[in-house]
C-alpha positions as CSV (number, residue, x, y, z in Angstrom):
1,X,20.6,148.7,-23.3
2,X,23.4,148.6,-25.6
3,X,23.8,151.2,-28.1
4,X,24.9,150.6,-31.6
5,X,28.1,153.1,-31.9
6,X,29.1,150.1,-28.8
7,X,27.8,147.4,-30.7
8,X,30.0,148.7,-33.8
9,X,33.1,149.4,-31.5
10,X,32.8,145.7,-29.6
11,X,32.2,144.2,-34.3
12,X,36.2,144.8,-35.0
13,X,37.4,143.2,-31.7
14,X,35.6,140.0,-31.9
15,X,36.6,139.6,-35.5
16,X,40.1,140.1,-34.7
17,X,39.8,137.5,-32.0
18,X,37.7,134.9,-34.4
19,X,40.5,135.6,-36.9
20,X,43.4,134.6,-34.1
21,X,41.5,131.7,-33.2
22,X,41.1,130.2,-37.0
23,X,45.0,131.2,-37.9
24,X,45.4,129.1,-34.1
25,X,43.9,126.2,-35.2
26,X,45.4,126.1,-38.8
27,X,48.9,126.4,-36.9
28,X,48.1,123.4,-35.4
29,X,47.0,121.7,-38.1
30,X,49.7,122.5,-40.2
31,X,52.3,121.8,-37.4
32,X,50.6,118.0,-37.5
33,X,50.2,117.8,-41.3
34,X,54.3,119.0,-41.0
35,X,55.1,116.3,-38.6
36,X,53.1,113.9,-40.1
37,X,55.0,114.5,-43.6
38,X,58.8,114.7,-41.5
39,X,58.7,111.5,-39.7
40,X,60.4,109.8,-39.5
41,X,63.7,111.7,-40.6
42,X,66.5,109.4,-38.8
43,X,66.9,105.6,-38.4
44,X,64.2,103.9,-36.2
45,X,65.2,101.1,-33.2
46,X,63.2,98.1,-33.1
47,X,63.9,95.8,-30.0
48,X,62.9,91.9,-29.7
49,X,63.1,90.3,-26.2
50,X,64.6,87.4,-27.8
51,X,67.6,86.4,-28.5
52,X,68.7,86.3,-32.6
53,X,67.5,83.1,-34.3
54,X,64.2,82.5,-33.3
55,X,61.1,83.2,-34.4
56,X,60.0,86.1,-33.5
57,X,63.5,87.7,-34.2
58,X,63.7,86.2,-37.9
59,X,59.8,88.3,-38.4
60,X,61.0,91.4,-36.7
61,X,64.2,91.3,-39.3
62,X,62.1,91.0,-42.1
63,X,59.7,93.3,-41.3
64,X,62.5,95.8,-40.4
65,X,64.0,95.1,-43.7
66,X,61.0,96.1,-45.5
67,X,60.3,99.3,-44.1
68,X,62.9,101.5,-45.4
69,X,61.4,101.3,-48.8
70,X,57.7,102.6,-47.4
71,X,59.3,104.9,-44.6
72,X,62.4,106.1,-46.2
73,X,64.8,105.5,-42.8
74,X,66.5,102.4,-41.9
75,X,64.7,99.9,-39.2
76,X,67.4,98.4,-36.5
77,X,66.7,95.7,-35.1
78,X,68.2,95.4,-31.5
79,X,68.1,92.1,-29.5
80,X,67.4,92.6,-25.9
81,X,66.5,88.8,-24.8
82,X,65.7,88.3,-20.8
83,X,63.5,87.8,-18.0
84,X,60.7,86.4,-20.4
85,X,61.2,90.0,-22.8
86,X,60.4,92.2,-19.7
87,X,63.9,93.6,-19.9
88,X,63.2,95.1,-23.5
89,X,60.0,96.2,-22.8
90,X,61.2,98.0,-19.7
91,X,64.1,99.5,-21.7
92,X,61.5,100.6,-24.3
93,X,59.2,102.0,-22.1
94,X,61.9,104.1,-20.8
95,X,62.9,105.8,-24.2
96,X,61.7,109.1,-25.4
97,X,57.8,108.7,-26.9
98,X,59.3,110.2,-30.4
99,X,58.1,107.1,-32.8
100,X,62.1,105.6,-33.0
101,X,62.0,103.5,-30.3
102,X,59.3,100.4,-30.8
103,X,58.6,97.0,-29.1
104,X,58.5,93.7,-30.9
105,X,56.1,91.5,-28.7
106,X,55.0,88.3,-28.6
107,X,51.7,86.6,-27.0
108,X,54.2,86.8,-23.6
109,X,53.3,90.9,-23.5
110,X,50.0,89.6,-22.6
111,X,50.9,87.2,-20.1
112,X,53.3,88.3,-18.1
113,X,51.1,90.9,-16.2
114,X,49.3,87.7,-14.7
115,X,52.6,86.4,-13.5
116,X,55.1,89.2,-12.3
117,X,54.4,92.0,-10.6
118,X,56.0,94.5,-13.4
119,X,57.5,98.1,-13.4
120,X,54.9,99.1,-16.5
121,X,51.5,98.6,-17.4
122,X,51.3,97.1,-21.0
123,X,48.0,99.2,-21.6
124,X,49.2,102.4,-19.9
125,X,52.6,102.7,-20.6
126,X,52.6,101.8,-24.3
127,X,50.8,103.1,-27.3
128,X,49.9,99.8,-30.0
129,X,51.0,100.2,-33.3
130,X,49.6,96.6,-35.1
131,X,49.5,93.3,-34.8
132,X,52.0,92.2,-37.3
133,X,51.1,88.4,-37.0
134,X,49.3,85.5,-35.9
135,X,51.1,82.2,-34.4
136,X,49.5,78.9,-34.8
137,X,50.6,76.1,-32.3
138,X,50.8,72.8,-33.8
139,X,49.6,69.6,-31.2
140,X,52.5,67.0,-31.8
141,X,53.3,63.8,-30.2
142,X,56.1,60.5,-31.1
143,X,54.7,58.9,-34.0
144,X,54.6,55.5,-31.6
145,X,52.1,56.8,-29.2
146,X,48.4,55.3,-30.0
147,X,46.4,58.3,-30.8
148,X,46.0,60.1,-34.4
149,X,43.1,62.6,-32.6
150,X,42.4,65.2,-30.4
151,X,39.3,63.0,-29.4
152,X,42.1,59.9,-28.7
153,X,44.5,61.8,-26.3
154,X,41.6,63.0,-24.2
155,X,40.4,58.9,-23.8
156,X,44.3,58.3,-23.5
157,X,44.6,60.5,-20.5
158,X,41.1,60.1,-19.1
159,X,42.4,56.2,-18.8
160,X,45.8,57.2,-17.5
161,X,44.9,60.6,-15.8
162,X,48.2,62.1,-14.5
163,X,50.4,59.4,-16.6
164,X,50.7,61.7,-19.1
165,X,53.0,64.9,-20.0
166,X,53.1,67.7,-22.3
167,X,56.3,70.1,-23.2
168,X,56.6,73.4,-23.2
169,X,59.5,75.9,-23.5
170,X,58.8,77.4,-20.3
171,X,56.6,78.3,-17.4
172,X,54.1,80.7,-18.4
173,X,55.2,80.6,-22.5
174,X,52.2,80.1,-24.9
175,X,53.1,77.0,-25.1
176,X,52.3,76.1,-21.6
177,X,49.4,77.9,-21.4
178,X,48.0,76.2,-24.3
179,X,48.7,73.0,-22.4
180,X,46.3,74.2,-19.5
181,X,43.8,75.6,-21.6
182,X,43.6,71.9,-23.5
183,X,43.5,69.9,-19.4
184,X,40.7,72.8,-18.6
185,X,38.8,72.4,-21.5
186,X,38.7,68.5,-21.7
187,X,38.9,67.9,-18.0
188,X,42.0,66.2,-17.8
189,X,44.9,65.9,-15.7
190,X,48.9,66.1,-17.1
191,X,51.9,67.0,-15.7
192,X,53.9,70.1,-17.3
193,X,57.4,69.8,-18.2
194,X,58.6,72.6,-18.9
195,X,62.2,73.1,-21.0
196,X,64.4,76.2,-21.5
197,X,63.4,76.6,-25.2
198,X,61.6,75.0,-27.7
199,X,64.2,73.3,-29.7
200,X,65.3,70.6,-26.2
201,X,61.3,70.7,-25.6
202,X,60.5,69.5,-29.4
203,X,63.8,67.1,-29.2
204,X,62.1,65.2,-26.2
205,X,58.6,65.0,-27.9
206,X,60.8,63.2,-31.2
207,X,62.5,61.1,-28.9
208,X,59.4,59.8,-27.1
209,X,60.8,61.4,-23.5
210,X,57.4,63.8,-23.7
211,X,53.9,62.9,-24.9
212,X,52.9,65.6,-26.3
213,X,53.8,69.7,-27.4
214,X,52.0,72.3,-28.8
215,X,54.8,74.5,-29.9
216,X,54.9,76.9,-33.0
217,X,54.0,75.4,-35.9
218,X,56.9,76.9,-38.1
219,X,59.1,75.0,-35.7
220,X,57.2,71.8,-36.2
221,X,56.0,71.1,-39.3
222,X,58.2,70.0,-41.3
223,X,59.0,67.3,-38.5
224,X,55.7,66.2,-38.9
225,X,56.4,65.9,-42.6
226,X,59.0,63.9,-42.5
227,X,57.6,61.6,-39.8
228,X,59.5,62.4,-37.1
229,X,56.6,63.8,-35.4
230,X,52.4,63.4,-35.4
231,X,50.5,66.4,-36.0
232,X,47.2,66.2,-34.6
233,X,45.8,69.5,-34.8
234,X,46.1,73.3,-35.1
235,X,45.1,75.4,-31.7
236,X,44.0,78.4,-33.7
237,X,39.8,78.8,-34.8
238,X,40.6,78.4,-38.1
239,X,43.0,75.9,-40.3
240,X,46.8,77.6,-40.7
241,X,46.9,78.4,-44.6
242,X,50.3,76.9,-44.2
243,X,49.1,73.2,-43.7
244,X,45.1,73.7,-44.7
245,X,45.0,69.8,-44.3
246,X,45.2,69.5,-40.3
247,X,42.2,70.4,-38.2
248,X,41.3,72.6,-35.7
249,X,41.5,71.5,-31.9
250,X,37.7,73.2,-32.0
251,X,36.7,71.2,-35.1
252,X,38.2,68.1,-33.2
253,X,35.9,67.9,-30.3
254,X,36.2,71.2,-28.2
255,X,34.4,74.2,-29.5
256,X,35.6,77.4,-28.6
257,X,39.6,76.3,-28.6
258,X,41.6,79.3,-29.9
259,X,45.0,79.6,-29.1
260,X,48.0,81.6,-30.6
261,X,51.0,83.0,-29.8
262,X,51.3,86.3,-32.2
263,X,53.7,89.2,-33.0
264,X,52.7,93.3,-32.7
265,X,54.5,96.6,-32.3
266,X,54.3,99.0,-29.4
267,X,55.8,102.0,-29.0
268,X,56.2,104.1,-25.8
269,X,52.9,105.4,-24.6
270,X,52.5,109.2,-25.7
271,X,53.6,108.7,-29.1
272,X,52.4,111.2,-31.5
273,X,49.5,109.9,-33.4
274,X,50.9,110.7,-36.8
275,X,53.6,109.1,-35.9
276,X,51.6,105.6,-35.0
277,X,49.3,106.3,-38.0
278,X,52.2,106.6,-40.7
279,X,54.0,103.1,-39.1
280,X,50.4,101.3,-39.1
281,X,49.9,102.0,-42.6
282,X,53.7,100.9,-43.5
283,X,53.8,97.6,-41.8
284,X,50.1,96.9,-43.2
285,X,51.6,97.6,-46.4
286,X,54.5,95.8,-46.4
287,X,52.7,92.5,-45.0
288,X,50.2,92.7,-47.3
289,X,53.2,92.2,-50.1
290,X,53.4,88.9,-51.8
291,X,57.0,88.7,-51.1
292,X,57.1,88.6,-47.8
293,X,53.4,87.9,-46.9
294,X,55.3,84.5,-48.4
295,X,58.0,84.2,-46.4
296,X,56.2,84.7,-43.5
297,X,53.8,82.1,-44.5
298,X,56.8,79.8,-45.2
299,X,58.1,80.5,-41.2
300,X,54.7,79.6,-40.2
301,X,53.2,83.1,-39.4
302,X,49.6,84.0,-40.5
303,X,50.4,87.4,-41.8
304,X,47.3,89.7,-39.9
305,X,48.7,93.2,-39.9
306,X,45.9,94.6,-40.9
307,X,44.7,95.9,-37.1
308,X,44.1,99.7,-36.6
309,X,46.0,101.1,-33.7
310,X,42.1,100.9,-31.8
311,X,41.8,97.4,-32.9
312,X,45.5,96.4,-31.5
313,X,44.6,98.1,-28.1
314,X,40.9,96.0,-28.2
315,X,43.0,92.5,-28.8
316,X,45.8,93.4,-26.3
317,X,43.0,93.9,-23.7
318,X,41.2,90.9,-24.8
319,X,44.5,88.5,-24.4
320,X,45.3,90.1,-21.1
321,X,42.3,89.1,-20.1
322,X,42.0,85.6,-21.5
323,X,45.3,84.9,-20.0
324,X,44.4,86.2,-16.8
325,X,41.6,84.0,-16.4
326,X,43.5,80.9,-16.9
327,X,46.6,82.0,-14.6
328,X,43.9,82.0,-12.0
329,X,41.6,79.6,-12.4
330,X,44.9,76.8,-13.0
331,X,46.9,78.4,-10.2
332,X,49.8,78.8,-12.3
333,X,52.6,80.7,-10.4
334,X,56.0,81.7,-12.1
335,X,59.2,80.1,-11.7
């Protein structure tokens, strides 16, 4: 039995301790909401595995150039181009999980884990920020070759299985893969020919050396404007807003066809949260802006940042996984 005068003694104790424990927490809190409101307070590195000019490079430039006015800090891009953009995501995976050193990816962040036995896990070792992105791929052949589509190249290469080729700019690029996911999906037979980049790739397609491409369609487009190429059809599920007027491979003949190459930021993995949340909301805002939701457009990008951190992680996994299927089942080995 506990008497009262130890009930009364014990009363001041525990309120001092449930005091401490409240004035804990709201240290904590406040140390977040302090963080939260600091970063970032010095320029912020953002490294492309590509090389300047391309694609990817041109987005992560604009992008980077329309972030100071939501963060407040300078965005650098830094080129880091090699071994299919393992060397930058190696480097960046290496940095200090602070929230100033991110990772501009493409679709290859998702593939390479089927073909190289890698120093980092892209779900482990890195914290997703958004997708920034989404990359049509454009089906293009030589004007002179007797198809206008989808539906005609499959009866083309049914009639002369392995007679025909398809481009890409190398093994393993979205590019190729799309190639294999179009010869698993129809049950055909190609042969791949791959190219170091897609500017020779696309120059063999005009010059009638390759029958057909799927590269990006910012790269293509206009080619197939100006006759120079055929565009048959987009590979994403739904028409690219930049060319409304070309179908869908899955509207063409094979539902279910839904391939992109796409752009996101990572950052190393232990990142503060606040940190991810206040870049997330910045990118989202900035690509939801006319201006350069426009430009992007005008590259050929579907602007789509509008993924949660979550949702990035759920599409990463997804791709991985897509990709890692196909690897498999088409046997496809690195060079």
């Amino acid at each position: 039995m506990i008497h009262s005068k130890g009930i009364l003694r014990a009363a001041p104790h525990a309120a001092r301790m449930t005091l401490l424990g409240v004035i804990a927490l709201m240290s904590v809190a406040g140390s977040a909401d302090v963080a939260a409101q600091s970063y970032p307070n010095r320029p912020i590195r953002l490294f492309v595995g590509f090389p300047p000019g391309g694609g990817s490079d041109a987005l992560a430039r604009l992008v980077g150039g329309a972030l100071p006015e939501k963060l407040g800090q300078q965005v650098l891009v830094d080129n880091r181009p090699g071994a299919n953009t393992i060397l930058a995501t190696e480097y960046v995976k290496s940095q200090p999980a602070d929230g100033y050193t991110l990772l501009f990816v493409s679709a290859s962040f998702s593939i390479n884990p089927s073909l190289y036995k890698l120093t980092y896990d892209i779900e482990k070792d890195f914290s997703p920020v958004t997708v920034v992105a989404i990359v049509p791929l454009l089906l293009i052949t030589h004007p002179s070759l007797p198809v206008r589509t989808v539906k005609d190249i499959i009866a083309l290469a049914k009639a002369q299985p392995d007679k025909l080729d398809y481009a890409s700019f190398g093994v393993g690029s979205a590019a190729h893969l799309a190639g294999e996911m179009f010869l698993s999906m129809t049950g055909t037979r190609m042969t791949h020919v791959p190219y170091k980049g897609s500017a020779p790739a696309v120059a063999d397609v005009i010059g009638g050396r390759v029958t057909m491409m799927m590269p990006g369609i910012g790269s293509a487009i206009n080619l197939a404007r100006s006759n120079k190429l055929r565009a048959i059809a987009v590979t994403t599920a739904k028409r690219a807003t930049g060319a409304p007027d070309i179908p869908t491979i899955a509207e063409s003949g094979i539902p279910g066809f839904d391939v992109s190459t796409w752009e996101s930021i990572q950052a190393p993995s232990g990142t503060p949260p606040e940190a991810i949340a206040r870049l997330n909301t910045s990118i989202r805002d900035v690509v939801a802006g006319g201006d350069l939701r426009q430009k992007m457009l005008t590259l050929g990008f579907e602007p789509d940042a509008m993924k949660s951190p979550a949702e990035t992680a759920q599409f990463i996994r997804a791709e991985r996984q897509k990709w890692a299927a196909l690897v498999k089942a088409r046997n496809i080995k690195a060079e």
